[in-house]
C-alpha positions as CSV (number, residue, x, y, z in Angstrom):
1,X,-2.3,-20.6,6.7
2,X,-0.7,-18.6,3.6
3,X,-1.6,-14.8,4.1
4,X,-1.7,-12.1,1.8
5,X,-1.1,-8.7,0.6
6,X,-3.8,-6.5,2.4
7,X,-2.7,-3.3,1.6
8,X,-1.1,-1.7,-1.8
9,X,0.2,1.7,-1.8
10,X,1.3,3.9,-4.8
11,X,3.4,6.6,-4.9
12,X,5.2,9.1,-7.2
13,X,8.4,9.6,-5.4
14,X,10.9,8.7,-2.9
15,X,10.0,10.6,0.0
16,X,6.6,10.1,-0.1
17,X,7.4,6.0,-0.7
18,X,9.8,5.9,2.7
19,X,7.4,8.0,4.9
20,X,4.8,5.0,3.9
21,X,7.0,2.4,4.6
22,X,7.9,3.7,7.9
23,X,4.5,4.5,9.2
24,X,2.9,1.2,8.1
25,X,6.6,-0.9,9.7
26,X,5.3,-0.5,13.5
27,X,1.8,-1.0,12.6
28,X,2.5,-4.4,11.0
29,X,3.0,-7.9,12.4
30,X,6.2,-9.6,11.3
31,X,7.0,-6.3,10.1
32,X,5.8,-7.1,6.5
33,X,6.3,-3.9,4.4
34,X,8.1,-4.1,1.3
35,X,9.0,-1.0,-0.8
36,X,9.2,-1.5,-4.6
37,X,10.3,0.6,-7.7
38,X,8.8,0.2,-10.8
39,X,6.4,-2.3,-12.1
40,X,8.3,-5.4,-12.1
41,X,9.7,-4.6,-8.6
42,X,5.7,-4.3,-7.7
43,X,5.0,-7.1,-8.9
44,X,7.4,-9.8,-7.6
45,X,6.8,-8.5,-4.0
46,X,3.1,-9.4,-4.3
47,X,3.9,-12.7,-5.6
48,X,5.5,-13.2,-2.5
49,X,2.4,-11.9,-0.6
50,X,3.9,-9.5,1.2
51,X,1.6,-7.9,3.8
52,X,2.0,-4.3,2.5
53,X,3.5,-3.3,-0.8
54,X,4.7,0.6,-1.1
55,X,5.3,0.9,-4.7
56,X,7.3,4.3,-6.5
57,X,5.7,4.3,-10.2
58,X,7.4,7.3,-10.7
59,X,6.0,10.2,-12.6
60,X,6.4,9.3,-16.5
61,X,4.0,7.1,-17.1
62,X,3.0,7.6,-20.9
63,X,0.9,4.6,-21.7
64,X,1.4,3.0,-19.1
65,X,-1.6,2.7,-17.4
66,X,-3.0,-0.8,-18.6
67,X,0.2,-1.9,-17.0
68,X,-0.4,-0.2,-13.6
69,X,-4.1,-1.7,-14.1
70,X,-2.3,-5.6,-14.1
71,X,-1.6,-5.0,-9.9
72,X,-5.1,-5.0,-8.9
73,X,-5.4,-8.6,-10.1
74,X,-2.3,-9.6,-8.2
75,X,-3.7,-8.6,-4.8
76,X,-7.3,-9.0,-5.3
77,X,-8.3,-8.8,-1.7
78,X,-5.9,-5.5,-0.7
79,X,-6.5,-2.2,-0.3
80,X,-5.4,0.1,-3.2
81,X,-4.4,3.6,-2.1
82,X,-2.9,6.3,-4.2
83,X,-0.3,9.1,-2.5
84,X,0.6,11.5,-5.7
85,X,0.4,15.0,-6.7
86,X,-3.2,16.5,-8.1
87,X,-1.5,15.9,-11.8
88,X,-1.2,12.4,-11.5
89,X,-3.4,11.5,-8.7
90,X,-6.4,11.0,-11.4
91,X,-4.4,8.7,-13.5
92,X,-2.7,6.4,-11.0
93,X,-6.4,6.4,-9.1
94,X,-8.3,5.2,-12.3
95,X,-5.7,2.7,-13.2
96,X,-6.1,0.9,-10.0
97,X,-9.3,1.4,-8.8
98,X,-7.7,2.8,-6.0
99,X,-10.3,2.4,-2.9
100,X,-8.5,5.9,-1.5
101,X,-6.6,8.8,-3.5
102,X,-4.7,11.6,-1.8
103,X,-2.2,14.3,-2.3
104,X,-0.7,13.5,0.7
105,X,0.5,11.2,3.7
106,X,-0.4,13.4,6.3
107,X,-4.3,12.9,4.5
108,X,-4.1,9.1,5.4
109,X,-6.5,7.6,7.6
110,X,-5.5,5.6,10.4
111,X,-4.3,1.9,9.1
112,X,-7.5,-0.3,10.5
113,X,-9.5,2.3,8.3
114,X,-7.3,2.1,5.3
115,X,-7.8,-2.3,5.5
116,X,-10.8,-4.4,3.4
117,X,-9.9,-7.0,5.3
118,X,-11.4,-8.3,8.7
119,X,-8.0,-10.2,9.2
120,X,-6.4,-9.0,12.3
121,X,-3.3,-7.1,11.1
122,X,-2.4,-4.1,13.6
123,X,-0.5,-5.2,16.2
124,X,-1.7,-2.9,19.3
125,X,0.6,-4.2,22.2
126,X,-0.3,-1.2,24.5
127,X,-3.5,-2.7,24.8
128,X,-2.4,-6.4,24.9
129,X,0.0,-5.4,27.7
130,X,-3.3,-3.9,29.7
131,X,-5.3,-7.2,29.3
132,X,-3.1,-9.3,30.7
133,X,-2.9,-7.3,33.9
């Protein structure tokens, strides 16, 4: 059984990209979180169905929002979620359909909320470790 992206996460800078990464990396099984800059970066790590894809578009965009558009067809089935500031939060959220837009990662819902997918994907060993008591 192939599996794919679930979750796609956009950002407009570096710090916002590796605080992302790092709270989706324990959450994940096989630890499957790639980070990405740029469009072509993006897209090659959903080609390889990576389970979570934390992309930095940066913040010069131009015309480039037919482009940003293309990533939604890549991943059909993921979650799109936008992390960027209030000037570009509009933009990035239109482009991709985003299914969530914030300013911030503090503003992100726990994971199992964030998921379209019914897939099991968290990987909760606290509890695991309790049920086999």
């Amino acid at each position: 059984m192939v599996l794919g992206t679930v979750l796609v996460v956009i950002t407009t800078n570096d710090a916002d990209t590796a605080a992302i990464a790092e709270w989706l990396r324990p959450q994940l099984t096989e630890m499957q979180v790639v980070q990405a800059t740029g469009f072509y970066a993006a897209m090659s790590a959903l080609e390889r169905r990576a389970r979570a894809v934390v992309i930095d578009v940066g913040t010069e965009h131009g015309r480039d929002d037919w482009r940003l558009a293309e990533l939604r067809g890549r991943a059909r089935g993921a979650a799109f979620v936008v992390v960027a500031d209030a000037v570009h939060l509009s933009m990035l959220a239109g482009a991709t359909r985003a299914d969530l837009a914030v300013t911030s990662v503090d503003r992100l819902p726990p994971l199992r909320e964030l998921l379209l997918t019914d897939e099991p994907v968290v990987t909760d060993q606290t509890s695991w470790r309790r049920s086999r008591r």
